[in-house]
N, C-alpha and C positions, 0 to 999 in steps of 0.2 A: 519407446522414445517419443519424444513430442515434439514433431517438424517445425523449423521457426517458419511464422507466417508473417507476410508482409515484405518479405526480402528476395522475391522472385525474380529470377535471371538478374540478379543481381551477387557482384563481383565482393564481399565478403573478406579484411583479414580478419584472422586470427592468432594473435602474441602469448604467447605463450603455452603451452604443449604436453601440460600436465592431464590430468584426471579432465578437470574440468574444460580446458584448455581442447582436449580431441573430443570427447563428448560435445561441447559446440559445433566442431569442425562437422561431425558426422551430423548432427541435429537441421545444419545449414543446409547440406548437401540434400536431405534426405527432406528442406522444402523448396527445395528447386534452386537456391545460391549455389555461389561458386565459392569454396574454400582456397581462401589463398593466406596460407601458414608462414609462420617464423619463430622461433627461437634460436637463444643466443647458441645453446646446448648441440652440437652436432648431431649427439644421439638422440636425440626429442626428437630434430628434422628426421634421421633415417627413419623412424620407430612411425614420425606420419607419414613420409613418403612410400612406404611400403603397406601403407592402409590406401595409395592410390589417392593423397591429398599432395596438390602443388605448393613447392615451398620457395618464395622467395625473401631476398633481404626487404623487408619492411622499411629498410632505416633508409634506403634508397627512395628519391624525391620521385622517379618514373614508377616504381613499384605504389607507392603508394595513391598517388593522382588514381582517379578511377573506381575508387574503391566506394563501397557505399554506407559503412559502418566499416570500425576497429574492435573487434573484442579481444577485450585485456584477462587476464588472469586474474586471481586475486591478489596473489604476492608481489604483482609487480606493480612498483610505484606510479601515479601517474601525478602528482604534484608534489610533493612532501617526500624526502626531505630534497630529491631533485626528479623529475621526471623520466621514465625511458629512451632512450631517443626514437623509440618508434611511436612512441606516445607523443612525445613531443614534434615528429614530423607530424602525424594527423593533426594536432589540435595549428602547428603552422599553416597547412591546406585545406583546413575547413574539413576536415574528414572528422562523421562523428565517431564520438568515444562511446561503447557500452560495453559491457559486461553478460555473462549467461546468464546472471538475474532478471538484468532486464528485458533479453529475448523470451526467457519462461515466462513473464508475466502480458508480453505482445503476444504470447502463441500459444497460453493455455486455454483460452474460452473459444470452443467452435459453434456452429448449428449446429450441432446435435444439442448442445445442451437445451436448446428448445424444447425437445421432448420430454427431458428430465423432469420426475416429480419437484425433484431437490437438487438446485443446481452446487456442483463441488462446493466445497468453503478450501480455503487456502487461509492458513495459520502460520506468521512469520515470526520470529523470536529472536531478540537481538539482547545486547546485554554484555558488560564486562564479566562476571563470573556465573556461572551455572546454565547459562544460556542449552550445551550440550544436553544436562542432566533431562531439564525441564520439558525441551523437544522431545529426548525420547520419551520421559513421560507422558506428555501430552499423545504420544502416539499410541502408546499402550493402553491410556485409556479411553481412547474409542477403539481401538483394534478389541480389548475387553467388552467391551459393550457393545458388538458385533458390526461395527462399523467398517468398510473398507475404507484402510490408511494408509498413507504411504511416508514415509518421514527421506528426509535429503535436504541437500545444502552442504553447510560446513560441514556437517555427520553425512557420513554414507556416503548415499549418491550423491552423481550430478544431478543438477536439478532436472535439465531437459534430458535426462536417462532416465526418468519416471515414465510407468504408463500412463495414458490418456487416460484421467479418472470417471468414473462411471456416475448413476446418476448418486445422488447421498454421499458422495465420497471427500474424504479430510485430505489434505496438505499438508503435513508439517515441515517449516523450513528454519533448519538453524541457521541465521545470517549473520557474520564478521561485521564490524566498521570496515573490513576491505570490501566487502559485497553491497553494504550497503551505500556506501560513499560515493559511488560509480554507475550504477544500475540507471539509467532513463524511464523504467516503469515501477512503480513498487506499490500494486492496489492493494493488500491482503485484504481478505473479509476481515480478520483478528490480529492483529499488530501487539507484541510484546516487549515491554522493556524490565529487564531484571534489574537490575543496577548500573553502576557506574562507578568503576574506583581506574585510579591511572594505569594505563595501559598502550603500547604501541605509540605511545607522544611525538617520536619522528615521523612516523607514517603519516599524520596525521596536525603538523604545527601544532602541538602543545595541545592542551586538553579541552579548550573550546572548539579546534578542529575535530579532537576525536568525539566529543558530544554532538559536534555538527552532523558529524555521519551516522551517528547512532538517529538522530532525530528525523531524517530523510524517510526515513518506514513510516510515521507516521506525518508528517509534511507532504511527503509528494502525490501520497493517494488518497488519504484520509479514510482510512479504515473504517469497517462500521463497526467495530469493539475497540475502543484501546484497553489493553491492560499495564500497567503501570506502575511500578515498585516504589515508593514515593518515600525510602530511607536515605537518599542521598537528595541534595538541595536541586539538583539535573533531574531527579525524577519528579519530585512534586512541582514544578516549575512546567514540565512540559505536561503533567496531571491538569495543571491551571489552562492551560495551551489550548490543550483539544476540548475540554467542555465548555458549554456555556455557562455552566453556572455550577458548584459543588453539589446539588441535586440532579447532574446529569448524568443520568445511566448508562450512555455513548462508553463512559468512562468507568472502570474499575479498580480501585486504588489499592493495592495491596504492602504489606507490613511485616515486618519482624521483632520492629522494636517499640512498637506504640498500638494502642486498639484504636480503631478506624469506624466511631460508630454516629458518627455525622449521617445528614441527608445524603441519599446517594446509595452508588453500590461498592461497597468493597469487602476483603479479604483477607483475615490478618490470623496471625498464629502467634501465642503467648503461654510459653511454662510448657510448650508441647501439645497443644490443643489449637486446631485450626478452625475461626469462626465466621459466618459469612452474613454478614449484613447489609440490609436495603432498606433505606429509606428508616435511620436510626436505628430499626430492630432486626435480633437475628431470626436468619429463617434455616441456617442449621450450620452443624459442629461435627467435627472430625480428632479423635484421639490417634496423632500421630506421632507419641511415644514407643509404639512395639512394633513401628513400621521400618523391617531393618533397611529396606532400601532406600532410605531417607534420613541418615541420621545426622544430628545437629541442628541449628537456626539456618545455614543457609543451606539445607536442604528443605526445610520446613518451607523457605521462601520457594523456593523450586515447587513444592506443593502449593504453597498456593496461586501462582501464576498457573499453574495447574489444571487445578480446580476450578481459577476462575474463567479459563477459557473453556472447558468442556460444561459449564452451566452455562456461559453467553453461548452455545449452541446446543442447548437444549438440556443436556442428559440431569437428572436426578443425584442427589446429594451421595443417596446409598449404591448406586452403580460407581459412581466416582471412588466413593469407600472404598468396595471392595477389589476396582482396580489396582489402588495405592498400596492393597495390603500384596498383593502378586506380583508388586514390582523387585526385579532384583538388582535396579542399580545398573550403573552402567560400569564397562572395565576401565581402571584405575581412577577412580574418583570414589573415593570411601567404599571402596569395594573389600568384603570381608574375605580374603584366602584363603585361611584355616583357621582352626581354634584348636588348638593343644596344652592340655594339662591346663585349663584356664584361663589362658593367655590367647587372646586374640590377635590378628594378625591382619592388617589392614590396607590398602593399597591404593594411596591420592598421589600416584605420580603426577597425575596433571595437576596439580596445585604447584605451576611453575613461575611463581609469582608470589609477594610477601603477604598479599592481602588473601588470596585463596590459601595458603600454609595457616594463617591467622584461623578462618572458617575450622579448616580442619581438627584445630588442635584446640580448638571451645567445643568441639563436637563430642568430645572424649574425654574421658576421666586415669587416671594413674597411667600417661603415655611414654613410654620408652619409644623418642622420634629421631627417625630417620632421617638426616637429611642435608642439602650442600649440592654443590655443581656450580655452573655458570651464573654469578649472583647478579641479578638485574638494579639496576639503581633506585635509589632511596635508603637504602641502610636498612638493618635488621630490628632495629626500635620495637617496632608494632609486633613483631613475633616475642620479643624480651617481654611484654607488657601482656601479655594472652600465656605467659609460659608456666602460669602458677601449678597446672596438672603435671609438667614435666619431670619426670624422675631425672631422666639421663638422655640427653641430645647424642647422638652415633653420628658424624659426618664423614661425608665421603663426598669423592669430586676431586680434580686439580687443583680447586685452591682448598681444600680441607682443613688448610693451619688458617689461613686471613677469613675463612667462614666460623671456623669454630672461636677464633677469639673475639667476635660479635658479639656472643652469646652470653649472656650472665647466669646461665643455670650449669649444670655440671656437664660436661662434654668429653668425648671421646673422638680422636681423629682417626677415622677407622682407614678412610682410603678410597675402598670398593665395596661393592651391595654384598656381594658375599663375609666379608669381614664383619660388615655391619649389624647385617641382620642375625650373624652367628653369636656376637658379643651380646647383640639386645637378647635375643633368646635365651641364652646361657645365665644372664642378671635377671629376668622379668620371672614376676611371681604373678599366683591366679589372680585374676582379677585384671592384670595389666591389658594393655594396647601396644601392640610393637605396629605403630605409626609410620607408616613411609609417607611423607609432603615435603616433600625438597626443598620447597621453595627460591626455585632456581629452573635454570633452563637447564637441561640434558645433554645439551652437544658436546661436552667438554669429555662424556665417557660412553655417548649413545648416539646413535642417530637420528631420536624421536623420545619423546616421554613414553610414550607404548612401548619403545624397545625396553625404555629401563624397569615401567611396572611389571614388566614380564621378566626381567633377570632378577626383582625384588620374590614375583611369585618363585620363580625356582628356585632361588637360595632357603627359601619357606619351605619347599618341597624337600628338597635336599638337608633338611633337617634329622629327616626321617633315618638320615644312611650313620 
């Protein structure tokens, strides 16, 4: 754990009572603050008060008076599309607002690091789609290249339930627009932006809010790398931001859809070949066509955000290589389940969204896809125009008839993951992809996208019977 510093004998809430939410609580405690808790949830209160933290109504003007910081959760709104009311008391009483980001970045550097050869480096990744993927890559390969790593944030841990890193040691953090919208400190040595497609637009008043909080990681502390995805008009914009000039090496500009071979340093991947250039020429290349934990263009992008932060601290082209080839992907994002009789089997339940379903289904060739549930807005368009590989669409979900008549390829209203995946099976010849990307939220038959990629694995499993 990493004690919050700075907040001694000092009175502390804490709103909300999740993961992150008691890992704060405990992290306070344990640098001499006082936790004083609230959630709306009764069981969240019993579950801290039986860890020995005091829990009162926040929303009350006497509870709150006093206090010397509010940290908020991530889920929970504090301006958009209306505020909490305990949010909304603090910011009435001048009580500040932060979050466990910005405690980790107040309470990560001590005196000891004086000693260090090499003081930690902290790696922050923020980003609408792949953000997840990329962290853990990036973690894997310095964990590969014998580096002590620790990855947290949106994945994994809390951040301040990381150990105090030792001397040479990486951070990697996956950050939300809710983490980073909120946070009062946000230094990384290495700042990441992957892209930018619509996403969370209540949370956030419409899409210059949510670029607003995507941009705070590299605004508020000014990094000493950016790396920078510059296929959406939000990335090369804030590429222009942070350098001085397109010959600034501060800055890394990375691609999917164009080569990047300007003054400067950037990173770009084309036809499945990732190339890395400085200052007009390349100084090396990566074949990442047979790397199965990376397949398609926007995993290719994920490699090279990648790549380009493990070369902005130090490591070698060929150590980065032969990380990338030992990666196996993370669960339910293009994760391969089985291969039977030819037919592959594939599992992007977290593509809960039109434009991540899009990614998936350019990733792939003769796909039998899964997919339907709670349909988010904007219409199915952009998946009808990427669907030329589609054999046959299988949907499932509650609305399965108003999902399925979207679609302009040939459809099946299957219902349920088991119906689904038994129909795609039973039609799919070698060669094929039985495709699960929903493109939709999961609540309507799960309680998580995890829960669903794991009821798509077992009906895969259950093949077998």
């Amino acid at each position: 754990m990493i004690p919050v510093r700075g907040l001694q004998n000092a009175s502390v809430g804490v709103l909300g009572l999740g993961r992150s939410g008691l890992v704060a609580a405990r992290a306070l405690q344990a640098g001499g603050a006082t936790s004083i808790c609230w959630d709306d949830n009764p069981e969240a209160r019993a579950r801290a008060e039986a860890e020995g933290f005091a829990c009162a109504d926040l929303r009350k003007e006497q509870q709150m008076r006093g206090l010397a910081r509010l940290i908020v959760s991530p889920g929970i709104p504090h301006l958009y599309p209306a505020p909490h009311p305990v949010v909304a008391q603090a910011i009435a009483l001048g009580v500040a607002v932060d979050n466990d980001i910005g405690l980790f970045f107040q309470s990560l550097a001590t005196p000891e690091w004086d000693k260090f050869e090499t003081p930690p480096r902290v790696i922050a990744v923020t980003g609408s789609n792949g953000k997840s993927t990329t962290s853990a890559l990036i973690h894997h390969v310095f964990e590969s290249a014998g580096r002590d790593s620790q990855l947290a944030g949106n994945i994994g841990r809390g951040v301040l339930d990381l150990e105090p890193p030792g001397d040479g040691a990486v951070i990697v953090l996956e950050l939300s627009s809710y983490q980073t919208e909120l946070a009062r400190a946000l230094p990384p040595d290495v700042a990441v932006f992957t892209n930018l497609t619509p996403d969370h637009l209540d949370r956030h008043g419409g899409m210059g809010g949510y670029f607003a909080a995507k941009r705070r990681l590299f605004a508020e502390g000014g990094p000493d790398r950016a790396v920078i995805g510059v296929d959406e008009p939000e990335g090369a914009f804030l590429a222009g931001q942070m350098g001085e000039a397109a010959s600034d090496d501060r800055v890394i500009r990375i691609s999917v859809n164009r080569k990047l071979t300007e003054a400067g340093w950037s990173v770009f991947a084309r036809k499945g070949f990732l190339s890395e250039y400085r200052k007009g020429r390349q100084v090396a290349s990566i074949d990442l066509r047979g790397i199965t934990g990376l397949p398609g263009a926007h995993n290719h992008q994920n490699g090279c955000a990648a790549y380009a932060v493990a070369r902005a601290l130090g490591l070698a082209p060929r150590l980065i290589e032969d990380a990338f080839a030992s990666f196996a992907g993370l669960p339910h994002r293009s994760q391969t389940v089985a291969e039977r009789g030819g037919v592959r089997f594939v599992n992007d339940s977290k593509a809960t969204n039109v434009d991540s379903a899009v990614q998936a289904l350019k990733a792939f060739k003769n796909i039998r896809w899964i997919c339907g549930g709670l349909q988010k807005e904007g219409g199915l368009e952009a998946l009808n125009a990427v669907g030329g590989e589609v054999k046959k669409a299988y949907v499932i979900g509650r609305e399965a008839a108003q999902f399925a008549v979207q679609l302009e390829m040939e459809s099946q209203i299957c219902g349920d993951m088991a119906r689904a995946v038994a129909a795609a099976a039973s039609e799919a010849e070698p060669g094929d992809v039985v495709l699960l990307a929903p493109a939709a939220a999961s609540f309507d038959q799960y309680d998580n996208f995890e829960q669903r990629g794991l009821a798509f694995a077992a009906a895969v499993e259950g093949l077998d019977g």
